[in-house]
DOPA-313626 format. One record per residue (C-alpha): residue number from 1; x, z, y. Coordinates in nm, 3 decimals, padded with zeros to 5 digits. Layout:
# DOPA-313626
  seq        u        w        v
  NUM        X        Z        Y
...
END
This chain:
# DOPA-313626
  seq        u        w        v
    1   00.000   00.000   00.000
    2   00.314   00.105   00.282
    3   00.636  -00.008   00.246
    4   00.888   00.030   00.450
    5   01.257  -00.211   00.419
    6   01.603  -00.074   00.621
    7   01.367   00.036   00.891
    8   01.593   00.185   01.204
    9   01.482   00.361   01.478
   10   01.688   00.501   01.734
   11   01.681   00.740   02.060
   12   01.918   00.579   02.286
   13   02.244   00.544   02.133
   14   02.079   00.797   01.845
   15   02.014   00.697   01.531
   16   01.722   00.921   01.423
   17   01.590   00.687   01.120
   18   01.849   00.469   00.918
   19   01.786   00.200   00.679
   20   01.512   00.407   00.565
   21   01.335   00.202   00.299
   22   01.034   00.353   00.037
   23   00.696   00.242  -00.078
   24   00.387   00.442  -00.137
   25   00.111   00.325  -00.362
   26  -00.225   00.287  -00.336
   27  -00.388   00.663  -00.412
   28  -00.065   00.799  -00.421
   29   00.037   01.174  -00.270
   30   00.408   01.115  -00.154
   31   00.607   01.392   00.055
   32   00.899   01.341   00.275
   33   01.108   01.673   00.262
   34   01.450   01.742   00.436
   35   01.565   02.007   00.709
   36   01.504   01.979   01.101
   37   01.646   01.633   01.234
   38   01.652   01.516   00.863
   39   01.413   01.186   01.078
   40   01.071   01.311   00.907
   41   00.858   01.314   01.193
   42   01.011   01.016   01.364
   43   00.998   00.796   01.048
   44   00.607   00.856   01.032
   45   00.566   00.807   01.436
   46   00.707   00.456   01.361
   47   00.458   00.430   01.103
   48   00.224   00.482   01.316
   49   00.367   00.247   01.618
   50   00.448   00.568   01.791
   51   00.852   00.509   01.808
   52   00.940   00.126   01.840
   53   01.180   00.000   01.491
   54   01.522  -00.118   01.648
   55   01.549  -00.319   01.278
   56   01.350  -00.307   00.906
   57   01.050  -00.384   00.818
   58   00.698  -00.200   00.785
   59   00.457  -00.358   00.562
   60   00.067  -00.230   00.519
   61  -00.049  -00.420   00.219
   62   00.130  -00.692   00.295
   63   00.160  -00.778   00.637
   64   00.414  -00.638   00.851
   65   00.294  -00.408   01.099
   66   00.608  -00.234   01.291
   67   00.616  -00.193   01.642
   68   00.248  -00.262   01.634
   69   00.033  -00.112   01.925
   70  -00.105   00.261   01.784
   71  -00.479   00.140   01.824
   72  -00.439  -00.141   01.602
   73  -00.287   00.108   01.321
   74  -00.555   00.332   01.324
   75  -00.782   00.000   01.315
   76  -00.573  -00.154   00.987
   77  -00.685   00.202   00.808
   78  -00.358   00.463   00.913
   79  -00.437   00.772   01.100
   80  -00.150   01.017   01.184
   81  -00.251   01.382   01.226
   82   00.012   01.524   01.423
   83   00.303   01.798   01.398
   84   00.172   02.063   01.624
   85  -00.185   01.963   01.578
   86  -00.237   01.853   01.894
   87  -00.613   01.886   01.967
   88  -00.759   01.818   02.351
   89  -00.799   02.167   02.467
   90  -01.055   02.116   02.719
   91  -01.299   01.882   02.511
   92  -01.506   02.089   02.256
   93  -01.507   02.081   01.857
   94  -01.766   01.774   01.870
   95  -01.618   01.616   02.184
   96  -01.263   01.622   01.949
   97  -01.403   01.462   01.634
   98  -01.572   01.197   01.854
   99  -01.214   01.133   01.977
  100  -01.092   01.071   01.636
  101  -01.398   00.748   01.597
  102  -01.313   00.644   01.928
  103  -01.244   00.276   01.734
  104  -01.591   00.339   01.568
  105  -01.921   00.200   01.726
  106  -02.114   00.270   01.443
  107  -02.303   00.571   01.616
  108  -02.554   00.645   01.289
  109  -02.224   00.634   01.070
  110  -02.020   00.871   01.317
  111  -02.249   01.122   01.308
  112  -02.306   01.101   00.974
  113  -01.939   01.151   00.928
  114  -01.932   01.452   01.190
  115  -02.195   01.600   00.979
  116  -01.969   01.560   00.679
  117  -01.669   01.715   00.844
  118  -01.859   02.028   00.936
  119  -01.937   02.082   00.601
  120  -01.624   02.025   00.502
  121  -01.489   02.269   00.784
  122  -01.791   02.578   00.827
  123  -01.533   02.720   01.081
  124  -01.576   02.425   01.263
  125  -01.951   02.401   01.242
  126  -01.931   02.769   01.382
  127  -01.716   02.676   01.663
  128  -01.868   02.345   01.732
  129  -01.958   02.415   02.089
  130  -01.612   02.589   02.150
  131  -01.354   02.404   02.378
  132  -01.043   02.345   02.075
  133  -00.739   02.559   02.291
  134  -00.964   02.893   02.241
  135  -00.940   02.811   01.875
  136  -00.677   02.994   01.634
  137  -00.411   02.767   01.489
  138  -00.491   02.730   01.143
  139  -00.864   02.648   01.314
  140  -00.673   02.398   01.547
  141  -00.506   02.215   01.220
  142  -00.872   02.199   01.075
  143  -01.019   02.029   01.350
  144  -00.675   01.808   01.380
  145  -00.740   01.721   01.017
  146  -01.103   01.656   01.070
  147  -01.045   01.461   01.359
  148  -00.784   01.190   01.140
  149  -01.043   01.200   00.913
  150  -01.323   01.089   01.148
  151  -01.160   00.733   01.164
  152  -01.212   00.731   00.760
  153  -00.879   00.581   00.709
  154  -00.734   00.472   00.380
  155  -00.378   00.621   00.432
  156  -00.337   00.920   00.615
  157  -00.038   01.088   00.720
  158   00.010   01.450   00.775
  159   00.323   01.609   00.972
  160   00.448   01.947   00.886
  161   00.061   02.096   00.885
  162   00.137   02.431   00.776
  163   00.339   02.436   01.026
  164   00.322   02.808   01.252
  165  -00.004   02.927   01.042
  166  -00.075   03.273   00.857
  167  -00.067   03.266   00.541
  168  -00.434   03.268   00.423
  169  -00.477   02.942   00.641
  170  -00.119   02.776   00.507
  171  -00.315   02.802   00.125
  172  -00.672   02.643   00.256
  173  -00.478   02.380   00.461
  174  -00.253   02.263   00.139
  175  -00.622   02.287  -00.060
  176  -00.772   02.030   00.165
  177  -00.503   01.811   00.169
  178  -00.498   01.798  -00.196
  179  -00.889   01.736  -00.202
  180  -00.871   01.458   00.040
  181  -00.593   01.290  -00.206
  182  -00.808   01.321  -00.474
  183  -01.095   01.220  -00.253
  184  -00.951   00.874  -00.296
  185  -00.736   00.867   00.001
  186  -00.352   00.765   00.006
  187  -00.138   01.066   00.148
  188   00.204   01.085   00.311
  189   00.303   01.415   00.439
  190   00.604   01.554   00.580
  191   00.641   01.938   00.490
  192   00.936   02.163   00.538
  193   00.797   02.414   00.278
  194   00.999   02.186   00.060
  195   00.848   02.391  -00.282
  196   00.482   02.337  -00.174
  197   00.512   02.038  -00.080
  198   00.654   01.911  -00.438
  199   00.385   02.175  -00.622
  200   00.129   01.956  -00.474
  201   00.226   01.550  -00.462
  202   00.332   01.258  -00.716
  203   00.642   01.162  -00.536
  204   00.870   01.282  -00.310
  205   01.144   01.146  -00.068
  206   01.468   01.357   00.022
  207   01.600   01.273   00.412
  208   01.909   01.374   00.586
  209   02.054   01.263   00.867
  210   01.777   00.976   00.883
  211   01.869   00.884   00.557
  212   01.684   00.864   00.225
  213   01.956   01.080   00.027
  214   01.729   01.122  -00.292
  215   01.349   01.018  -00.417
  216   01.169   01.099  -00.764
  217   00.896   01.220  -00.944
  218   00.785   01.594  -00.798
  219   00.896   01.717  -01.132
  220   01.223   01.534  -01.136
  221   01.257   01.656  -00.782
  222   01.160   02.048  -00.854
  223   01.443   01.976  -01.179
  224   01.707   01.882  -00.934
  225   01.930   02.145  -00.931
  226   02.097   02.059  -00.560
  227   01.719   02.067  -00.412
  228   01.650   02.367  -00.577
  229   02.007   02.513  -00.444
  230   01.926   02.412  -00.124
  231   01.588   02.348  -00.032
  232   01.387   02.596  -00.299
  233   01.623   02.887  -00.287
  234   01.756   02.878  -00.610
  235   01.635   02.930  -00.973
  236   01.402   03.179  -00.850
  237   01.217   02.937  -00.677
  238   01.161   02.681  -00.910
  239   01.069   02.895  -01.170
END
């Protein structure tokens, strides 16, 4: 379904992405793990036509789509839910999932799906009124996840979303991400809870330094013993 072939992408004279190439199929759940600056976040913001590709390729079934305006992502089936979460504070719950169909003009089927999210979300249906900065965090990453939904993409990406939350929410948020896989929709996430990010996908990619250093099968990465050295915290970890 995504491919992507020696894709660069730079920050000035930066290299933050390099020769990055990996595929992930159709229904898949495939991870990107690595440390802080490992080029995570940036390789899924050129996914997503966020970060321009300096050289490589980007492929979405087929036709290339790097350096492709953002709108016309989200319109090919790719929504991005963002690192940080990034909600607008000052529009409300609704106001925020109606941001996420703004490519929608199907007004019976967007309120349909609105409907569906708020079952899928009761906090949200609770807080539906509410403007989305007086929200906790792990509520914040609900209605961030809601809101990618809302565009009912076929590929989704997810960046670091356990990122900053309490526990209790860190376990519900990896639950729905895992139900919306199985759901039938094609996952990439980038998680630096390298352990539960490999507990929960199919695949897994291994970046440092904006490079691909390692990919596998999540059990042939949890067997590894340099990831589990340095990434799972030894033998403990895995076991």
């Amino acid at each position: 379904m995504l491919k992507l072939e020696n894709v660069t992408v730079c920050y000035g004279a930066t290299v933050a992405v390099d020769n990055v190439s990996m595929d992930v199929n159709e229904g898949e759940f495939v991870t990107l793990i690595g440390a802080n600056g490992a080029g995570k976040s940036t390789t899924l913001r050129a996914i997503s036509g966020l970060e321009p590709v300096r050289s490589g390729r980007i492929l979405f079934e087929g036709d290339p789509i790097q350096n492709a305006a953002p709108q016309d992502i989200i319109r090919l089936g790719i929504a991005h839910c963002p690192e940080g979460r990034r909600v607008f504070p000052q529009l409300t719950v609704r106001e925020n999932l109606e941001m996420g169909a703004f490519r929608r003009y199907d007004r019976q089927g967007i309120k349909a799906d609105i409907d569906r999210m708020l079952g899928m979300f009761p906090r949200l249906a609770e807080r539906i009124r509410q403007s989305a900065g007086t929200l906790s965090g792990g509520e914040q990453q609900m209605l961030a996840i809601a809101r990618a939904l809302m565009s009912r993409p076929r590929l989704v990406m997810f960046d670091e979303p356990s990122l900053g939350l309490a526990p209790n929410f860190v376990e519900q948020v990896f639950k729905l991400v895992s139900e919306i896989c199985e759901g039938g929709t094609t996952v990439l996430m980038v998680e630096q809870n390298a352990y539960a990010a490999l507990e929960l996908c199919d695949r897994s990619y291994l970046l440092s330094t904006g490079e691909v250093m390692l990919s596998g099968t999540a059990e042939e990465m949890l067997a590894n013993p340099d990831i589990r050295r340095i990434y799972l915290g030894g033998e403990a970890a895995s076991a």
